[in-house]
MDAnalysis code that builds the backbone (N, CA, C; Angstrom):
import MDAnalysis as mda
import numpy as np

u = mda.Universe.empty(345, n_residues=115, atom_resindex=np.repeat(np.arange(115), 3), trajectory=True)
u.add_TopologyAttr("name", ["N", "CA", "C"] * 115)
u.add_TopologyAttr("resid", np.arange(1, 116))
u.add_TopologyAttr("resname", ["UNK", "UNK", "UNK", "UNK", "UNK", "UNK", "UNK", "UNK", "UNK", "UNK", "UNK", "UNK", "UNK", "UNK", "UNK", "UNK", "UNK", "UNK", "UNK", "UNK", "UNK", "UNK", "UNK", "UNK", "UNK", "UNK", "UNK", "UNK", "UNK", "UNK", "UNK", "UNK", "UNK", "UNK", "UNK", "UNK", "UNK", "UNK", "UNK", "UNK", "UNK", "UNK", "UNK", "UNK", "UNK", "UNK", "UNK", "UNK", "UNK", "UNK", "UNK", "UNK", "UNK", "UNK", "UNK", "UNK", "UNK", "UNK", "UNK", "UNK", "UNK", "UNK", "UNK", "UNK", "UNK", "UNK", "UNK", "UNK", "UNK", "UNK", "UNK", "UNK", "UNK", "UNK", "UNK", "UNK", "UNK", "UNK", "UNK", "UNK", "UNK", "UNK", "UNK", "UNK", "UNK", "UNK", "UNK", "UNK", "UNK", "UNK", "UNK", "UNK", "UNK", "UNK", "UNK", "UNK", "UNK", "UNK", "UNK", "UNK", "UNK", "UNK", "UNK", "UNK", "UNK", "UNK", "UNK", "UNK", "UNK", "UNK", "UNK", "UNK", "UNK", "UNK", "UNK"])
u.atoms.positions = np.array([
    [27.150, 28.421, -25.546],
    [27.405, 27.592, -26.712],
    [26.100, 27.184, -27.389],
    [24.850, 26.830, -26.427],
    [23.986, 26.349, -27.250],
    [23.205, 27.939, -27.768],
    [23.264, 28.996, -27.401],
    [22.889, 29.857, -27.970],
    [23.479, 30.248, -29.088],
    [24.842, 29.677, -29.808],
    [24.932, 30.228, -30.730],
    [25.238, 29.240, -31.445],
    [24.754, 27.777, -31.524],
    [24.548, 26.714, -32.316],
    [23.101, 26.875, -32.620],
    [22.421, 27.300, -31.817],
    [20.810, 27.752, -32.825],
    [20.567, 28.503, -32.943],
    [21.563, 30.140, -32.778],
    [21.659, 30.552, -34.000],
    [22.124, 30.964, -35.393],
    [23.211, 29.891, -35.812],
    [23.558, 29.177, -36.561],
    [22.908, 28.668, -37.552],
    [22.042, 28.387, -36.824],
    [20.969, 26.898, -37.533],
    [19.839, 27.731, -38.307],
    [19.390, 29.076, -37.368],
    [18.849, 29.937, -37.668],
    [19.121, 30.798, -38.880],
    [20.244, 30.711, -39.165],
    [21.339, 31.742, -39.913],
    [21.055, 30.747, -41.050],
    [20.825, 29.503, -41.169],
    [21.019, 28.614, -42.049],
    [19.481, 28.570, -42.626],
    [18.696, 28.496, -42.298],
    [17.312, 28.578, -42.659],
    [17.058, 29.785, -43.464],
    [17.231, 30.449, -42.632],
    [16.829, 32.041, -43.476],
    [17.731, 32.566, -44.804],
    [19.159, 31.935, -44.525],
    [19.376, 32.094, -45.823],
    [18.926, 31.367, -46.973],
    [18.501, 30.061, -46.865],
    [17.941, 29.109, -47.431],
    [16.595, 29.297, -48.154],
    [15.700, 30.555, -47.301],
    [14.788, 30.997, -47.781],
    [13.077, 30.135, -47.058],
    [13.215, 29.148, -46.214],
    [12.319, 27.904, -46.363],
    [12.086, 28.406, -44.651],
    [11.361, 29.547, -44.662],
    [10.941, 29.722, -43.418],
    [9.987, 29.216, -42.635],
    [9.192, 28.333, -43.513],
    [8.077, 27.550, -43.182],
    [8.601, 26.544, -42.022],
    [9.875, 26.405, -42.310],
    [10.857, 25.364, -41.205],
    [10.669, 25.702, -39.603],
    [10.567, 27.235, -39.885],
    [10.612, 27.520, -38.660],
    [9.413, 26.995, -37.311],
    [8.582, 27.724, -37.505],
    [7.422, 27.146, -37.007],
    [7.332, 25.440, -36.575],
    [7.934, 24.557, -37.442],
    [7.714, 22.770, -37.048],
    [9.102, 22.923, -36.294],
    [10.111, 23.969, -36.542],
    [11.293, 23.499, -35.348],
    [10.916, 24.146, -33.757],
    [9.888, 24.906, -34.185],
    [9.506, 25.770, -32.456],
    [8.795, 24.301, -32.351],
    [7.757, 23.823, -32.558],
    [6.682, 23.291, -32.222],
    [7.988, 22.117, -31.601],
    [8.406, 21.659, -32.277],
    [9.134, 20.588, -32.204],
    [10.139, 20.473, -31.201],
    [10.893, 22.049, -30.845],
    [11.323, 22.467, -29.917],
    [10.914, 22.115, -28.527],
    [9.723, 22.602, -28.572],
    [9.389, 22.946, -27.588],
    [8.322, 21.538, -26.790],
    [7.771, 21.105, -27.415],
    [7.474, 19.499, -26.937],
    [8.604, 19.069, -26.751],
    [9.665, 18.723, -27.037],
    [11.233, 18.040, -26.361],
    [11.409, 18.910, -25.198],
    [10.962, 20.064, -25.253],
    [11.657, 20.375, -24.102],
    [11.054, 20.328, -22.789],
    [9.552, 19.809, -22.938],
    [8.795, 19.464, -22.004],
    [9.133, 17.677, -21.731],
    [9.396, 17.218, -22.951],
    [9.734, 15.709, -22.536],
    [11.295, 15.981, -21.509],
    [11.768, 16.549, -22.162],
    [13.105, 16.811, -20.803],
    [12.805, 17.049, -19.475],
    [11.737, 17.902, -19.291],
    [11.652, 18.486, -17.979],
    [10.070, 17.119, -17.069],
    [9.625, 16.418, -17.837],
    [9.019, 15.639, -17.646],
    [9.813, 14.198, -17.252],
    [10.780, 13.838, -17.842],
    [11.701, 12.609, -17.649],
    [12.757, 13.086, -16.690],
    [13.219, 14.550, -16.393],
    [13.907, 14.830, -15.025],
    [13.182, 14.874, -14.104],
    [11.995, 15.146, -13.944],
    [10.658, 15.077, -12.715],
    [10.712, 13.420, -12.357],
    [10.434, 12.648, -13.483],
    [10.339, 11.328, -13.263],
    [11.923, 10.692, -12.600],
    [12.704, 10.901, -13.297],
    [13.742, 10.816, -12.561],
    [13.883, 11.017, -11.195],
    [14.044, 12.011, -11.006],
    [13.721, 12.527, -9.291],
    [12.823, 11.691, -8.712],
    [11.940, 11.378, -9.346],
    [10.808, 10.832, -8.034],
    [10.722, 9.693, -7.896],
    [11.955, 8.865, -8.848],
    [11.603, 7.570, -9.074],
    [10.279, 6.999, -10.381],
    [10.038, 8.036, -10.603],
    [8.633, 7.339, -11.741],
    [9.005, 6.555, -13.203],
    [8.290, 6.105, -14.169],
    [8.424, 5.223, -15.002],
    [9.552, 6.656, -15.761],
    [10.391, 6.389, -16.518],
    [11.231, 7.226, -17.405],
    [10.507, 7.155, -19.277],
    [11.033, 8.184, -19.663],
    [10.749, 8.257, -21.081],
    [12.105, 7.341, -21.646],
    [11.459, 6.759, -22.693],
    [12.611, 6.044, -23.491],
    [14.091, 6.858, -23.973],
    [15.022, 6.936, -24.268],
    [16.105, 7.583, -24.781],
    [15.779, 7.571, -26.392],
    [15.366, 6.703, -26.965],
    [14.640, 6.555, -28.406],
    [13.313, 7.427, -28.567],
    [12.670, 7.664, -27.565],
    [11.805, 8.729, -27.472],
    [12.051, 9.953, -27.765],
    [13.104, 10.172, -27.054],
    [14.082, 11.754, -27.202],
    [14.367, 11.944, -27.848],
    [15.291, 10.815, -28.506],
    [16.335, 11.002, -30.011],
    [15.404, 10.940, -31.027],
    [13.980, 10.737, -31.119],
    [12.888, 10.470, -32.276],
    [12.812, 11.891, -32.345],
    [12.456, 12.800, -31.227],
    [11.632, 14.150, -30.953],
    [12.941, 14.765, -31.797],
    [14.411, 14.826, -31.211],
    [15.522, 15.654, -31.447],
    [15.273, 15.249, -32.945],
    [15.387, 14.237, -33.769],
    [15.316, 13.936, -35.001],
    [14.284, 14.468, -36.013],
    [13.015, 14.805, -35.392],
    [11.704, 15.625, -35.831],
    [12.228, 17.036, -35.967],
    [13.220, 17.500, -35.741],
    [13.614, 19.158, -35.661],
    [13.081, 19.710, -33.779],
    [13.294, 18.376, -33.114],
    [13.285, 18.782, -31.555],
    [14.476, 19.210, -30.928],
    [16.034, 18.941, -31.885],
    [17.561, 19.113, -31.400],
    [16.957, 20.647, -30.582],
    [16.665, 21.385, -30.927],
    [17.166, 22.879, -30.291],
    [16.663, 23.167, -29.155],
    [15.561, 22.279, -28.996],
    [14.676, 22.305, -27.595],
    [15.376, 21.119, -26.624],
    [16.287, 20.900, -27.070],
    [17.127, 19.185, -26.476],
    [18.127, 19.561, -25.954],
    [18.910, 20.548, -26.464],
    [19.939, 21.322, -25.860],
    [19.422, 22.442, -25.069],
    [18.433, 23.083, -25.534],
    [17.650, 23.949, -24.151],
    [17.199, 22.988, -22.805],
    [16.600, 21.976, -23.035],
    [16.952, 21.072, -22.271],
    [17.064, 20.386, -20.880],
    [18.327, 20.110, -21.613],
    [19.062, 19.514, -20.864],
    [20.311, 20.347, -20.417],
    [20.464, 21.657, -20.529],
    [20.868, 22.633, -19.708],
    [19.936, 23.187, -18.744],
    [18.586, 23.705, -18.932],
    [17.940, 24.107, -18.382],
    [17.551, 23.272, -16.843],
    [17.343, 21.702, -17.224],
    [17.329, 20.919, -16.379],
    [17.950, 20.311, -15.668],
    [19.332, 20.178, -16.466],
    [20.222, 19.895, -15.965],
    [20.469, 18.212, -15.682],
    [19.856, 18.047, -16.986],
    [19.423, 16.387, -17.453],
    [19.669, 15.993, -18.775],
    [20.662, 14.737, -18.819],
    [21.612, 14.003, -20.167],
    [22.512, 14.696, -19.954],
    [23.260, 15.395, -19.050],
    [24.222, 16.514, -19.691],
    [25.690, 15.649, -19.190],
    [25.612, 14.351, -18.855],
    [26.705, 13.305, -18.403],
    [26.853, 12.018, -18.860],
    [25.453, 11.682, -19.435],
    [25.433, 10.678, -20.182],
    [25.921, 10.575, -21.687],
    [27.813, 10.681, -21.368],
    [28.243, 10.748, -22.756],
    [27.655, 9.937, -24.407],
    [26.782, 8.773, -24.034],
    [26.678, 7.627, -25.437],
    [25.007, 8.902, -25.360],
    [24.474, 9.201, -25.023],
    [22.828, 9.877, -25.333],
    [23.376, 11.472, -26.154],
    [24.306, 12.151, -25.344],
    [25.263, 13.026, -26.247],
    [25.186, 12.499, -27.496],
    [26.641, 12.005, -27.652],
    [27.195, 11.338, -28.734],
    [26.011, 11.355, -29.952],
    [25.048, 10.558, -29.466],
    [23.436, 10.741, -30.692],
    [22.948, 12.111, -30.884],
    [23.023, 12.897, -29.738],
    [22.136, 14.091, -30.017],
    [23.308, 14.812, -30.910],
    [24.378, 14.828, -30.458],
    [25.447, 15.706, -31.432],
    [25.286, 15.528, -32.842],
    [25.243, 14.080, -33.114],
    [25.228, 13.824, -34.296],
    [23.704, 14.204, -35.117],
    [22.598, 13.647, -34.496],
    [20.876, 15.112, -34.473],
    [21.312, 15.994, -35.346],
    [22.000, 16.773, -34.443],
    [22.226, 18.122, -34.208],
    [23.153, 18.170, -35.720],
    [24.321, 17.656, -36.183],
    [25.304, 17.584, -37.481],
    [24.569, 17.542, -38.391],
    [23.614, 16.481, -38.341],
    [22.531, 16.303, -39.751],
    [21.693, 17.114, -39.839],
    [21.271, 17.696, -39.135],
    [20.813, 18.751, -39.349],
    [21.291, 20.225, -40.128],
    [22.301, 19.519, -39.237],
    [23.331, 21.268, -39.682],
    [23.379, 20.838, -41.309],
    [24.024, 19.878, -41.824],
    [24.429, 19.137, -43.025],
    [23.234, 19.324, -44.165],
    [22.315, 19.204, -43.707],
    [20.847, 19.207, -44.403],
    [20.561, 20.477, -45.064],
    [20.896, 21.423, -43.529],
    [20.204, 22.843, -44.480],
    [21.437, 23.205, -44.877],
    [22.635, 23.042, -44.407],
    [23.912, 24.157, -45.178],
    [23.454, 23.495, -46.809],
    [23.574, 21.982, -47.283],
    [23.285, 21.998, -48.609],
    [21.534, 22.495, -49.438],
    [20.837, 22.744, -48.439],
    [19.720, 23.726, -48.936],
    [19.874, 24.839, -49.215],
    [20.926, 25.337, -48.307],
    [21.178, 27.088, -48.500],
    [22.273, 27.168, -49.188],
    [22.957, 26.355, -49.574],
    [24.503, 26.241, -50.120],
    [23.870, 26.789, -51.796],
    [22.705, 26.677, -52.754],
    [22.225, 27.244, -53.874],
    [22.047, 28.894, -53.744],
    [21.224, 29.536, -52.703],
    [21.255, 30.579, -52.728],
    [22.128, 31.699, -52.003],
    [23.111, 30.811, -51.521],
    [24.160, 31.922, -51.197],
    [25.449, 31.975, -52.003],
    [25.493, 30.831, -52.601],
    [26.341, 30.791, -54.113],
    [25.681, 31.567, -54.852],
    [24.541, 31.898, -55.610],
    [24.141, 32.917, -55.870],
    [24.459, 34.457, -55.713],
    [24.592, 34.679, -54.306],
    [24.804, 36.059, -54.257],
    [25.724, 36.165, -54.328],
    [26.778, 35.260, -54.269],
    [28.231, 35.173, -54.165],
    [29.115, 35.066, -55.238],
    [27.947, 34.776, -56.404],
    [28.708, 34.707, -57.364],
    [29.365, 33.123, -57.884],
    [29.180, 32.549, -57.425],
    [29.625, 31.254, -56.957],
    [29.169, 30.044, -58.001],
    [29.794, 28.816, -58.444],
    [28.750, 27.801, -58.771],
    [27.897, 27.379, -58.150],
    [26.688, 27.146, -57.925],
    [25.696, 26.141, -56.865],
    [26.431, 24.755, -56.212],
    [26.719, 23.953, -57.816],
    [27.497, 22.700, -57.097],
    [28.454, 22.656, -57.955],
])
């Protein structure tokens, strides 16, 4: 599932044209996904934890895709329904953001009004 919600998201960019996106969502990716695997270490060992506002800041920076890599990978947030609940929604506005970025140039090819 999360493989084909980013690439989705992917699908949404490129039609959009604004590939420059890409690059700040790896970067962005991929620091969340070290804060995941850093706050499940801490977890385990008992150590100080990363904030949940920490996470949801990173997922909100264009970190969602590295948040759902994750916390599968780690096998961490994946029960804590109310930390969900936020990242899903991350994850919607996001989606929401670029479909109306790309929603101009695929009306275009489509023949379509823009709005």
């Amino acid at each position: 599932m999360t493989l084909i919600i980013i690439t989705l998201f992917l699908a949404l960019i490129m039609i959009s044209g604004q590939l420059v996106a890409l690059p700040v969502y790896l970067a962005a990716s991929l620091l969340t996904v070290l804060a995941f695997g850093l706050d499940k270490r801490r977890a385990l060992t008992g150590g100080y934890r990363l904030p949940e506002k920490l996470l949801h800041t990173l997922e909100l920076l264009g970190g969602w895709p590295g948040a759902l890599i994750g916390a599968r990978q780690f096998r961490h947030k994946t029960q804590k329904k109310s930390y969900l609940w936020v990242l899903f929604a991350i994850v919607l506005l996001h989606f929401l953001v670029w479909a109306a970025i790309a929603w101009p140039p695929l009306a275009a090819r489509l023949g379509l009004p823009a709005w």
